[in-house]
C-alpha positions as CSV (number, residue, x, y, z in Angstrom):
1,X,0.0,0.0,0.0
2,X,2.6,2.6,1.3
3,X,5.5,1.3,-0.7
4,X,3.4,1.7,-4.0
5,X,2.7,4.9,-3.5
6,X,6.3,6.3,-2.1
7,X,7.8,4.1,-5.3
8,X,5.4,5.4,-7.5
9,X,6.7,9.0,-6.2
10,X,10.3,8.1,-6.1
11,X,10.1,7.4,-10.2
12,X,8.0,10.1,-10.7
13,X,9.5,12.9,-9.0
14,X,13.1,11.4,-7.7
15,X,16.0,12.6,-9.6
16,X,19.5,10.4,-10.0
17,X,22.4,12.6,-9.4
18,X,25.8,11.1,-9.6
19,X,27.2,10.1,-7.4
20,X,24.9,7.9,-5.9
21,X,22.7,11.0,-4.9
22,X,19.2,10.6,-5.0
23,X,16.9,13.6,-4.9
24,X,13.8,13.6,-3.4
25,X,12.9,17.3,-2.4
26,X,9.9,17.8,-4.2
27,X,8.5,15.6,-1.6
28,X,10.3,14.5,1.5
29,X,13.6,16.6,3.0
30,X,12.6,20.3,1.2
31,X,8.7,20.4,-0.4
32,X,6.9,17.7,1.8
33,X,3.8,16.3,1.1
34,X,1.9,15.6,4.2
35,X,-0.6,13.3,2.9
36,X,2.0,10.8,2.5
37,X,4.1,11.8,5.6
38,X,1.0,10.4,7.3
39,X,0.9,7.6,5.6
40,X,4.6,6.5,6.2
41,X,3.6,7.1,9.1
42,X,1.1,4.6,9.8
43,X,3.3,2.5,8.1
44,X,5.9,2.5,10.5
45,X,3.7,2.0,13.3
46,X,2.7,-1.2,11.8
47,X,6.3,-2.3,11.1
48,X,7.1,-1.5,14.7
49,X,4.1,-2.4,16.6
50,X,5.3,-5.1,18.7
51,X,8.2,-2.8,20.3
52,X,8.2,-1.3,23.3
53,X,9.0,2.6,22.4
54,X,9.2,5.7,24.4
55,X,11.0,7.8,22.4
56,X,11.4,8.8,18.7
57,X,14.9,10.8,17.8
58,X,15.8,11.9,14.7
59,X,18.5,13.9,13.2
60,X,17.5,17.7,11.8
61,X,16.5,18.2,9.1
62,X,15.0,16.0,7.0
63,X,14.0,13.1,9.7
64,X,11.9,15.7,11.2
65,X,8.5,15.2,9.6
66,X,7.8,11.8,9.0
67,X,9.5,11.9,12.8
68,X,7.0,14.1,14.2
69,X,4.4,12.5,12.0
70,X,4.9,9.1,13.6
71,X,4.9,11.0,17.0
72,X,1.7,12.1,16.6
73,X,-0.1,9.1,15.5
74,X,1.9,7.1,18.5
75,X,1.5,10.0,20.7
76,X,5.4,10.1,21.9
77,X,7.4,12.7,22.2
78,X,9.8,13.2,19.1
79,X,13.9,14.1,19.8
80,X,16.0,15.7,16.9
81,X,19.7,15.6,17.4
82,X,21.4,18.8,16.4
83,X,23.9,19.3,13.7
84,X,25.2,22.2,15.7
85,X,25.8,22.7,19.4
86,X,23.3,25.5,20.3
87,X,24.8,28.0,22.8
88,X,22.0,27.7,24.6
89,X,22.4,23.6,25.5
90,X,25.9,23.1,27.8
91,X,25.3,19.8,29.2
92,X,24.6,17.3,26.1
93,X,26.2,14.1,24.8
94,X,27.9,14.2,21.3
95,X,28.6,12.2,18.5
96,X,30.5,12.1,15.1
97,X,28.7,11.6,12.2
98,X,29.4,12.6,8.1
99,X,26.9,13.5,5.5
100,X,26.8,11.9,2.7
101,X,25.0,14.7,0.8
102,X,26.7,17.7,1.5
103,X,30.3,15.9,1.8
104,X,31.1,17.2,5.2
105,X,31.9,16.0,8.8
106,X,29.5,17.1,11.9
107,X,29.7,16.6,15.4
108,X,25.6,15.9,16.2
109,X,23.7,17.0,20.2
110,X,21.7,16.1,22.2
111,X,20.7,17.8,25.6
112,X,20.9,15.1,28.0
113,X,17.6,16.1,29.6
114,X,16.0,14.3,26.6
115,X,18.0,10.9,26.1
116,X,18.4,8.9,29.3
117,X,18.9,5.5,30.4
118,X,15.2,5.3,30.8
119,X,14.5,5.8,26.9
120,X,13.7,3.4,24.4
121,X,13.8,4.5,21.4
122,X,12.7,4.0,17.7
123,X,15.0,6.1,15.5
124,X,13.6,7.8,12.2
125,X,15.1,9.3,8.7
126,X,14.7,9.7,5.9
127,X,17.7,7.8,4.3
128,X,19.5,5.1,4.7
129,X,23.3,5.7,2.8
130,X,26.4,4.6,4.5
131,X,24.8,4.5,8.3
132,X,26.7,7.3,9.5
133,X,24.0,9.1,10.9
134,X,22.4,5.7,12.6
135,X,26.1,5.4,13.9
136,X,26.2,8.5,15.6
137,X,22.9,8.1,17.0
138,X,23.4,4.7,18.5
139,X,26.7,6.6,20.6
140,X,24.5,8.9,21.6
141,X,21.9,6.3,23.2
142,X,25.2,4.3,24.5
143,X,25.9,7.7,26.2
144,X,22.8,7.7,27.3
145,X,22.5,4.3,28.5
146,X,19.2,4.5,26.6
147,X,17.9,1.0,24.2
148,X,17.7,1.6,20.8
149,X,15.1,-0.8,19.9
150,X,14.9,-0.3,16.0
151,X,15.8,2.0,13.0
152,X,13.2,3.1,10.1
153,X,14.0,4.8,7.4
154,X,11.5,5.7,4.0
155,X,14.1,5.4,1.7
156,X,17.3,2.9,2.0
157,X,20.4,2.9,-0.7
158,X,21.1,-0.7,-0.4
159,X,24.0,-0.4,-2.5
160,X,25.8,1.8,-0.2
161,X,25.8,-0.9,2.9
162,X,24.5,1.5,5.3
163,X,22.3,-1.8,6.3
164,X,25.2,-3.5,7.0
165,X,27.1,-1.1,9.2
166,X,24.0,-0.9,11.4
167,X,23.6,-4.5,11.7
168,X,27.3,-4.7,13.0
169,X,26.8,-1.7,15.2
170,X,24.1,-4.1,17.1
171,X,21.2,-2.9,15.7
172,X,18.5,-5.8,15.8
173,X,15.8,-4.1,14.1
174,X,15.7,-2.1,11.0
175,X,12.8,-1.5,8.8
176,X,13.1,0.5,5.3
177,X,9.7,1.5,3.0
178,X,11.5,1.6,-0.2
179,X,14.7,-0.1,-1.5
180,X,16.6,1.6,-4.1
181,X,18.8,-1.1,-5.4
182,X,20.8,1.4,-8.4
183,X,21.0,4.7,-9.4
184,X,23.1,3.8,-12.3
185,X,23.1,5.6,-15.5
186,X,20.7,8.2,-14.1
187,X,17.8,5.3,-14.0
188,X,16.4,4.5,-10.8
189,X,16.1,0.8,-10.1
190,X,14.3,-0.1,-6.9
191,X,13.6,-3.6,-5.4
């Protein structure tokens, strides 16, 4: 249900850019569409119904809908780590990560008034690429002392092994809508 209609988007709208880039701003991480924010959504909550979740975190910018979407409709309170330290936040815990998009190292926050050992959490993006961001996320929560109990992402680049990386970090329990399986020669192949 879901998957046809974000793959039916993704060849519509997506755009190959080399690299291994694929765009998707004319309806996830710049113009969103909210009709089908909601119904990601939903679809995570029935790909994750039998966990036990407190907490949703993220990573700003573009996990930030569909993570605030899914905190709505499970009616949990939604965490984005920051991609800059805030002068307002001094006592956080911090974590390396690298974007793949914009080719540059980060260190991401989070105040540690909202992660703590207490948390279990279900952690939302857009992408799956390389797992960076999933990596630094998962020392965050080992900071924390909080349980990450699963990973979703709408859109996962299996041919960049971000899966993998994840799955040797320890992480039991990932779940991705779509599956893009190539973006060679500009043609978008998805499983």
């Amino acid at each position: 249900m879901v998957f046809e209609i974000l793959k039916d988007r993704i060849l519509k709208d997506g755009k190959c850019i080399d690299g291994g880039v694929l765009k998707v701003d004319r309806f996830i991480n710049h113009q969103m569409d909210p009709y089908l924010m909601k119904q990601i959504s939903i679809e995570f909550i029935r790909r994750f119904a039998d966990l036990k979740v407190n907490k949703i975190i993220t990573v700003e910018a573009s996990g930030i809908a569909p993570a605030v979407m899914l905190g709505y409709q499970m009616e949990l309170p939604v965490v984005f780590a920051k991609k800059h330290q805030p002068s307002t936040m001094a006592d956080m815990y911090v974590a390396d990560a690298n974007s793949f998009t914009k080719k540059t190292d980060y260190k991401m926050v989070i105040s540690k008034e909202f992660l703590t050992k207490e948390d279990h959490v279900l952690f939302i993006d857009d992408f799956l690429a390389y797992g960076s961001t999933g990596k630094g996320v998962i020392e965050l929560c080992r900071q924390a002392g909080a349980t990450i109990e699963g990973m979703g992402f709408i859109i996962e680049k299996s041919f960049q092994n971000g899966r993998h990386v994840l799955e040797q970090a320890g992480v039991k329990r990932i779940e991705s809508l779509a599956v893009i399986e190539s973006l060679d020669n500009g043609r978008i192949l998805i499983r």
